[in-house]
N, C-alpha and C positions, 0 to 999 in steps of 0.2 A: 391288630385286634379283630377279631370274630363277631361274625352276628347270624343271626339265625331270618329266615322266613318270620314274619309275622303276620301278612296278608297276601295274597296273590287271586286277588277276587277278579281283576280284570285282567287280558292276555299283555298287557303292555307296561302295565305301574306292577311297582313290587315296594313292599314298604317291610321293611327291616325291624328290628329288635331292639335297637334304636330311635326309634321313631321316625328315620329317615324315608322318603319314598321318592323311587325312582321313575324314571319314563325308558322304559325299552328299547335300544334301536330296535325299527319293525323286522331286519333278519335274522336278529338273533334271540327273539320270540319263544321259537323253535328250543331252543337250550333249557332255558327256566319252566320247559314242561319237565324235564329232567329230575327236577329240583324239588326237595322235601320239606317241610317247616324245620326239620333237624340239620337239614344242608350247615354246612357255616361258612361262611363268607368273608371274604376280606372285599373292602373300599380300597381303589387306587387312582388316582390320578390321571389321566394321561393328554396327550398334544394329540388331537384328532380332527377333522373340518366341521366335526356335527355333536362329538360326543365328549362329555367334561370329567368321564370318568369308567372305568370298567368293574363289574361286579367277581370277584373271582370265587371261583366254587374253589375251596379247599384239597376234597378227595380228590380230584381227575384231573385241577388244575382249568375245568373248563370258563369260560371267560364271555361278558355279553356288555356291552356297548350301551353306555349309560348319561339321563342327563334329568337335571332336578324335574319334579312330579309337576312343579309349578312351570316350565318351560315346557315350549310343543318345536314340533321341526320346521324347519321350514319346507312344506309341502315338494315346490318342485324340483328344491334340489335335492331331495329323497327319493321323489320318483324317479330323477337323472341317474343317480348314486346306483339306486337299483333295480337300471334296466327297462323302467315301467314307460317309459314317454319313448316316441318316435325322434329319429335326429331327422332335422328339417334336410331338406335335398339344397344342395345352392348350387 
């Protein structure tokens, strides 16, 4: 099943045609500027450390790393994940 764009007011949540709304992984942010209210969409599941589900763009097949609106990340292993923190010296 298909859904469309229905909001995309802030760079991280996107809420669906469904009523659903998602929380962005922060790198793939970048993809959903891509994206049209006309996009359509498939919801898919997936086994990930951080993410409960992928948004898939139809046409291009492009793909962005997803977890309910009502959940947050947890901060440091996001900044780990992506690069953003120093590894300690031992």
């Amino acid at each position: 099943m298909a859904f469309r764009i229905a909001r995309h007011d802030t760079s991280d949540v996107v809420q669906l045609s469904d009523g659903s709304r998602w929380r962005i992984w922060p790198a793939d942010v970048a993809t959903t500027l891509q994206w049209f209210p006309t996009t359509e969409l498939e919801i898919e599941p997936i086994q990930d450390g951080f993410c409960s589900h992928v948004l898939v763009n139809r046409a291009d097949a492009s793909r962005v790393r997803v977890i309910d609106e009502r959940s947050s990340w947890p901060s440091e292993q996001v900044q780990r994940s992506l690069g953003l923190t120093k590894r300690r010296r031992t």
